[in-house]
C-alpha positions in Angstrom: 36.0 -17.2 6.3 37.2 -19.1 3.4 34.6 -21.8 3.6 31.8 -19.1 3.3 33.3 -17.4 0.2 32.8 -20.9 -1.2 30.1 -21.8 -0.2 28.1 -18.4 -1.8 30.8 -18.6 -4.8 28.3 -22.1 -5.8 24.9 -20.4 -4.8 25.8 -17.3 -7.2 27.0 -19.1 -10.0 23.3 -20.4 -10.3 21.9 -17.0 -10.7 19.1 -17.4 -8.0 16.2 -14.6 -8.3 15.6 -14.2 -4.9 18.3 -13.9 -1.9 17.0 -13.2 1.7 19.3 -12.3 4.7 17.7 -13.0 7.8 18.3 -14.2 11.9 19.9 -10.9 12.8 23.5 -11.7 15.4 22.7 -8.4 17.6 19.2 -7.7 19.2 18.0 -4.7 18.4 19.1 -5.0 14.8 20.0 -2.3 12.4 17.7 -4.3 10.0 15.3 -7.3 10.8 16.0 -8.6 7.3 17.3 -8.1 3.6 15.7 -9.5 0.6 17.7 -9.2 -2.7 15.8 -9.6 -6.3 17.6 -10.4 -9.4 16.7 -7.1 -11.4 18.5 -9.0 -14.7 21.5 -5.8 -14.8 21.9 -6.2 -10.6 20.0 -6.7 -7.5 17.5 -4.8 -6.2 18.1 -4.9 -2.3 15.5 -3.9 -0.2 16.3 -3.4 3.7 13.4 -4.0 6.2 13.6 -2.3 9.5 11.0 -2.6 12.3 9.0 0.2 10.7 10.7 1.6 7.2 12.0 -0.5 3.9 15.3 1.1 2.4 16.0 0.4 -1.0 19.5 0.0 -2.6 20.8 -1.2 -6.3 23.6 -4.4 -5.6 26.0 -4.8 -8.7 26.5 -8.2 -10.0 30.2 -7.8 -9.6 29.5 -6.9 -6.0 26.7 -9.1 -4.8 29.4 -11.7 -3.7 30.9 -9.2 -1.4 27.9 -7.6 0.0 26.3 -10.8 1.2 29.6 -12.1 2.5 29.8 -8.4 4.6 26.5 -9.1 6.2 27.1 -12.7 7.3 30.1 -12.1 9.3 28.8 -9.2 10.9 25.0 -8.8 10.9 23.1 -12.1 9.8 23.6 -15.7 10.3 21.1 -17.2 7.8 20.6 -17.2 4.1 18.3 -18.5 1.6 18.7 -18.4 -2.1 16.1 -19.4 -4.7 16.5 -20.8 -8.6 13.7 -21.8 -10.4 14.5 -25.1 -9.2 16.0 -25.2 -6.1 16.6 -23.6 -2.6 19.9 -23.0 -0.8 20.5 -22.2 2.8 23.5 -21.0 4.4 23.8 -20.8 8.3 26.3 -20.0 10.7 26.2 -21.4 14.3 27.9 -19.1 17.0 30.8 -21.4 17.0 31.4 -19.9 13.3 30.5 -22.9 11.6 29.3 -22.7 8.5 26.3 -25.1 7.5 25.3 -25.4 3.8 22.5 -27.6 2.6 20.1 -27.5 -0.8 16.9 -28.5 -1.6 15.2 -29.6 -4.6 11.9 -27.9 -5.7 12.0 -25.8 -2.6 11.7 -22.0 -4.3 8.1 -23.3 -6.7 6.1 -21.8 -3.9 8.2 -19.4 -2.3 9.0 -17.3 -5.6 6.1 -17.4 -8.2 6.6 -18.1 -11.7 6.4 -14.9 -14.5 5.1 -17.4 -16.7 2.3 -18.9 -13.9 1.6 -14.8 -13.2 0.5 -14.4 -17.0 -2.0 -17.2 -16.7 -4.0 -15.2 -13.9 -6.9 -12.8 -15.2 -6.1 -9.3 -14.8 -8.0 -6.8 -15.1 -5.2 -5.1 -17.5 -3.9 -8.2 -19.0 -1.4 -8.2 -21.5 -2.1 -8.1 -25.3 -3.7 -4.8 -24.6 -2.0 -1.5 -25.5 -2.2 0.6 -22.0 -0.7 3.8 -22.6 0.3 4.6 -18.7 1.2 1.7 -18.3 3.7 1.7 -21.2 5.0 5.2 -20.1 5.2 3.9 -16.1 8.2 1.2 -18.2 5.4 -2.2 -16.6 4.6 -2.9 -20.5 6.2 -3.0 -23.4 5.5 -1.3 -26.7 4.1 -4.6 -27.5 2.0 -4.9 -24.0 4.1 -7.4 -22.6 4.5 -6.9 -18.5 8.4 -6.1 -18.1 9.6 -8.8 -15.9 10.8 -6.6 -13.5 7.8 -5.0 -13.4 5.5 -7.9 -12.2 5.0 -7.1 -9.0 4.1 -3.3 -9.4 1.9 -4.8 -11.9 0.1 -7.2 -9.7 -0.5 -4.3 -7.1 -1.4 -1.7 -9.8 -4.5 -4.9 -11.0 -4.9 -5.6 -6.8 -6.2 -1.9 -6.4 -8.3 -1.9 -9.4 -9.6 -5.0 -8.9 -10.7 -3.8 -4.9 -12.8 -1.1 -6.8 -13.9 -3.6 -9.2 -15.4 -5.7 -6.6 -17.9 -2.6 -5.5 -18.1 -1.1 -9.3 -20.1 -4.6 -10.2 -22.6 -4.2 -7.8 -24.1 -1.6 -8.9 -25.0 -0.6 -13.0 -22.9 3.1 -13.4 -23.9 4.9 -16.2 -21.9 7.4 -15.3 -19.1 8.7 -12.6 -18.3 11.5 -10.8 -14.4 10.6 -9.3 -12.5 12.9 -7.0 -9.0 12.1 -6.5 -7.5 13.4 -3.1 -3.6 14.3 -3.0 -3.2 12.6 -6.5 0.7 13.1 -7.2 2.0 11.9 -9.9 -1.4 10.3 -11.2 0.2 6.7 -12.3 -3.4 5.3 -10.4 -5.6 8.1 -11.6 -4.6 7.4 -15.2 -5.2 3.8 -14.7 -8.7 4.5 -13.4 -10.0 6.3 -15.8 -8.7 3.9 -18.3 -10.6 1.0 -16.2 -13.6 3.1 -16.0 -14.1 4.3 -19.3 -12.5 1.7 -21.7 -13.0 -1.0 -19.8 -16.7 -0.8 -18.3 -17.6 1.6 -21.0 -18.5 4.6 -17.5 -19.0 8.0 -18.8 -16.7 9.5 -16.0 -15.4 12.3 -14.7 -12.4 12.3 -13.0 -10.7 15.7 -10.9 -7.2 15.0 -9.2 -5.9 17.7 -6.6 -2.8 18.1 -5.2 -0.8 20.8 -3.6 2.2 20.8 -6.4 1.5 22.7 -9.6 3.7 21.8 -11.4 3.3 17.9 -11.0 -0.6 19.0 -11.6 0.8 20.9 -15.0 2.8 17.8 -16.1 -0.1 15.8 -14.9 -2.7 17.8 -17.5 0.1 17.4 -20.0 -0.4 13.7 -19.7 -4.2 13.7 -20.0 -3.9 15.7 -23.1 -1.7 13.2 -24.8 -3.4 10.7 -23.9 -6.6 11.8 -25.2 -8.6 11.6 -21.6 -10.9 14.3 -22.5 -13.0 13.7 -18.8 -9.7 13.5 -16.8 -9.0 17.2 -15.1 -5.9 18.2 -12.1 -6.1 21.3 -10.0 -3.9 22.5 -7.5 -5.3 23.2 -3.8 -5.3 21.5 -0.7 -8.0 19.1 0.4 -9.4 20.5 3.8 -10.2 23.9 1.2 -11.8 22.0 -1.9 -15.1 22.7 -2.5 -17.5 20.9 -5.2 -20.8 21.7 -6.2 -21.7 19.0 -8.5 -22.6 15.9 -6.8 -19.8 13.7 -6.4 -19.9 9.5 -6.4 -16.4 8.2 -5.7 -13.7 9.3 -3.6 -9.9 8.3 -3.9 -7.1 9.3 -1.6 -3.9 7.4 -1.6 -1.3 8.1 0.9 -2.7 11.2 2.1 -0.6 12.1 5.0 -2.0 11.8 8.4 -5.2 14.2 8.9 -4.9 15.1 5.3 -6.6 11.7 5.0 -9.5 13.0 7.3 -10.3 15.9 5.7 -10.8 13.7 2.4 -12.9 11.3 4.4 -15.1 14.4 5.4 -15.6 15.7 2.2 -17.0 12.0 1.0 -19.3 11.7 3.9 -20.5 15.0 3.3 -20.7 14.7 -0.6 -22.7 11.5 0.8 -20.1 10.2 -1.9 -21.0 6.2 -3.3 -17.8 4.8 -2.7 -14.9 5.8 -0.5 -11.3 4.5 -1.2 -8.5 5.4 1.3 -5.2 4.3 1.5 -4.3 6.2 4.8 0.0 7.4 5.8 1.6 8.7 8.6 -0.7 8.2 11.3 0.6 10.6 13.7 -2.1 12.4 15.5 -2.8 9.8 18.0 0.7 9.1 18.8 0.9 12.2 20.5 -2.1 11.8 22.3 -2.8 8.2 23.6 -2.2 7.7 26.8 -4.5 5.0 29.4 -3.8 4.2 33.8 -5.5 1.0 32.7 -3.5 0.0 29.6 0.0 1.4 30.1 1.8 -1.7 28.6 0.3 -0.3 25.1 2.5 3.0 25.7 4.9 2.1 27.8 7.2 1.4 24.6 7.4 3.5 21.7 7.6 1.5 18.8 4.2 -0.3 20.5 2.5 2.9 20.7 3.2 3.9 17.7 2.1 0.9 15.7 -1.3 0.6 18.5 -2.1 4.4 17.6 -1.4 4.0 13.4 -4.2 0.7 14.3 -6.7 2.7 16.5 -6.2 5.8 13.8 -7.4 3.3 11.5 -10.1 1.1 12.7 -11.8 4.6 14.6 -12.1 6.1 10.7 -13.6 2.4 9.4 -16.5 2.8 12.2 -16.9 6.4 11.9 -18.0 5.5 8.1 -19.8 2.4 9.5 -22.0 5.3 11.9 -22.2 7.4 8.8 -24.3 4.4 6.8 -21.2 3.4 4.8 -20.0 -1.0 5.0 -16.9 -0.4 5.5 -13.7 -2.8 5.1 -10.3 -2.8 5.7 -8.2 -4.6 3.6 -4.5 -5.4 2.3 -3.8 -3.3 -0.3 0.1 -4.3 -0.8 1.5 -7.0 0.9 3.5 -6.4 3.9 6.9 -7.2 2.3 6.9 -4.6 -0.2 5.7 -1.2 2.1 3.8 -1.1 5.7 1.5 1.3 4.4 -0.8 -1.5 3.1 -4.0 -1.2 4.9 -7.1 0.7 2.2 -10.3 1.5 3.3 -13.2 0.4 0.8 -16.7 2.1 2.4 -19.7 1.7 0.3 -22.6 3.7 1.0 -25.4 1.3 2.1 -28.5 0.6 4.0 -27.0 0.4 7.5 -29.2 -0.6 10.7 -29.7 1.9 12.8 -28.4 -0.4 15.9 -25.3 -1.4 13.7 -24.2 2.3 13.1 -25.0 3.1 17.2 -22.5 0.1 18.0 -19.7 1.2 15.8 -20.1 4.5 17.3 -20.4 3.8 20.6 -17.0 1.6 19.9 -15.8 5.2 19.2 -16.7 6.4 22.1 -15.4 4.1 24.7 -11.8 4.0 22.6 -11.4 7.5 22.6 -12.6 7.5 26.4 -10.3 4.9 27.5 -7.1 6.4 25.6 -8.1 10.4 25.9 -8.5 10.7 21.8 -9.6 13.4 19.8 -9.2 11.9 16.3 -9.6 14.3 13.5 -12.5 12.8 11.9 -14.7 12.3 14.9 -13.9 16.4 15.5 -14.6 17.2 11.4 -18.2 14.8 11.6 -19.3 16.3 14.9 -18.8 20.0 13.5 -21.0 19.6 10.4 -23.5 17.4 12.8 -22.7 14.0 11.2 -21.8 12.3 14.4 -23.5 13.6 17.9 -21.9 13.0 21.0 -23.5 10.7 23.5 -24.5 14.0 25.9 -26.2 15.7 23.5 -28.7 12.8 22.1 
C-alpha cells in the first residue's frame, strides 16, 4: 500500500515519542495492542496481550517497516504523538487509508520530562542516590535519565505508599523484613528513605532463595556503606525471627509464597504490611460454584476472578486480624498487570468490623469451595477460628 508508506514516511520524520498500534483486524488477537516509546537510540516496543506484556527493542532504521507489517495484517489504527501534535492513521475494511492530525492533541496524553521534574519526589533530583545511579535512573550528577522517568516515577509511587503510613506514626527506630528480595533495587532505596531521609534507626534483613544474588546483594550494602542493611538466603515459610519485627515487605512473591510472608507479619503482629502479591494460582485450580458458573465457564474469566478473590480474601483476612487494610495501584496497568499492593496497618479495629470481613471470608470460600492458603496458615496458629468452633 503505497499511500500507507507515505503516509507513516511524514509521521516518522517528526520523531514522535509515543506510537500506539491498536483496533486489532482478527478477534481473538495475538495482541490487544502495541505501544512504541522513543528510547532516543530506537524504540522500546512493548506488546500487550490479554494477560502478559512482551517487550522488544525496534531500530530506527526499522520502525518504518515494523509499523507498516502490523497495519496490513494485524491492526487498523494508529496514533503518534510529538510534543505538539497527534497523528492518526486508520484503515477501513475497504483498505482505505484515512490520515488526519491534530494540534496540541499529545500535552495530555504523553507527559512532559520537564512538567515530571516540577512534581515533589520523595528522591528528587539534585540529590546524589547511590542505587539509583547504579540502577542507570540518575546520572553522576543526579539528573533522572530520560528514559528512566517512568521507572522513576514508580520507584517514588512505592515509597511514597509507605510514606503515607510512616508519617503517622513518630519511628525512632525500625525493624524491616524484606520477603523474596531479589535483586534488592527497592530494598536499597528503602533504607536510603528510612535512614537518610527520615533520619529512622533501621534495620533492614532481605531473604531470598538465590545465594548468590544474596552475596552480590551484601556486596552492594558494603559499598554503599549501609551498615544496618543485612541478606540471607532461605525460604520464607522456614524463616524464623526472634527479635520483634515492625515492617514487612514482599514484592512479587509468587503465589502462596506471598501467604507465608503474610503469616509471619500477622504473627510478628508486624506495624505495617506491604505486599505486592504474583501468580495467583492456587484458586484457579480450585474455584468452582452451581450458582455462578458464568465466572468459570471461561478460562481467561476464571483466572482473572480467582487472581481478584486471591486478593481481596488476603485484604480481609488482615482486616479480621486488626490490620486497615487497602488495596491500591501500585504500577499502572500499562506498564505490568501485577499492579495491585496491599498496605495493612496494624490498628484499633472494631470487633464487629473484623467479624464482617471474616464472615465475607466465609461465605466466598463457601460459595466457590476455597481453601486459600492464608485462611489455612491463620486457622493453624489460632488467628482466625472457623464459624463451628466459636
Amino acid at each position: 500500500m503505497e499511500e500507507l508508506k507515505q503516509y507513516l514516511n511524514s509521521i516518522l520524520i517528526e520523531k514522535p515519542a509515543k506510537i500506539i498500534l491498536s483496533n486489532p483486524r482478527n478477534k481473538p488477537a495475538h495482541f490487544r495492542k502495541i505501544e512504541l516509546l522513543d528510547k532516543m537510540n530506537g524504540y522500546q516496543a512493548a506488546k500487550y496481550t490479554q494477560q502478559q506484556v512482551f517487550h522488544e527493542k525496534v531500530e530506527i532504521n526499522g520502525l518504518a517497516g515494523y509499523l507498516e507489517g502490523y497495519l496490513q495484517d494485524e491492526f487498523s489504527q494508529l496514533n503518534a504523538f510529538t510534543s505538539c501534535m497527534e497523528y492518526s492513521l486508520r484503515i477501513t475494511k475497504k483498505q482505505k487509508v484515512l490520515f488526519t492530525k491534530h494540534g496540541n492533541a499529545c500535552t495530555t496524553a504523553l507527559p512532559d520530562p520537564a512538567h515530571n521534574r516540577k512534581k515533589h519526589y520523595i528522591f528528587q533530583e539534585g540529590q546524589i542516590i547511590p542505587p539509583l545511579i547504579d540502577m542507570g535512573i540518575f546520572t553522576e550528577e543526579g539528573k533522572v535519565v530520560q528514559s528512566m522517568y517512568d521507572k522513576y516515577r514508580q520507584i517514588n509511587r512505592f515509597i511514597e505508599i509507605i510514606d503515607d503510613s510512616i508519617k503517622e506514626r513518630h519511628f525512632e527506630q525500625l525493624h524491616v523484613i524484606d520477603f523474596g528480595c531479589g535483586k534488592s533495587y527497592l530494598t536499597f532505596l528503602l533504607y536510603y528513605y528510612l535512614h537518610e531521609i527520615k533520619h529512622i534507626n533501621v534495620q533492614i534483613t532481605g531473604l531470598d532463595l538465590k545465594a548468590d544474588v544474596i552475596e552480590k546483594c551484601n556486596q552492594a550494602a558494603r559499598k554503599y556503606r549501609y551498615d544496618q542493611l543485612h541478606f540471607s538466603v532461605g525460604s520464607i515459610a522456614d524463616f524464623q525471627c526472634k527479635a520483634p519485627v515492625d515492617m514487612v515487605v514482599t514484592l512479587h512473591a509468587c503465589d502462596t509464597a506471598t501467604d507465608y510472608a503474610l503469616m509471619n507479619a500477622v504473627l510478628w503482629d508486624a506495624a505495617m504490611i506491604f505486599s505486592v502479591p504474583c501468580c495467583q494460582h492456587e484458586l484457579n485450580h480450585q474455584i468452582q460454584s452451581e450458582d455462578f458458573s458464568i465466572l468459570t465457564r471461561y478460562g481467561i474469566i476464571q483466572e482473572r476472578v480467582a487472581a481478584a478473590m486471591t486478593d481481596a480474601i488476603r485484604a480481609n483476612l488482615l482486616q479480621a486480624c486488626g490490620y486497615k487494610t487497602q488495596l491500591l495501584e501500585f504500577i499502572d496497568f500499562a506498564h505490568t498487570p501485577k499492579n495491585i499492593l496491599i498496605r495493612a496497618n496494624k490498628s484499633n479495629i472494631p470487633r464487629a468490623a473484623r467479624n464482617k470481613a471474616l464472615n465475607e471470608v466465609w461465605r466466598l470460600t463457601k460459595e466457590f469451595h476455597l481453601t486459600p492458603c492464608l485462611l489455612e496458615l491463620l486457622r493453624k496458629n489460632g488467628r482466625i477460628v472457623p464459624p463451628a468452633e466459636k
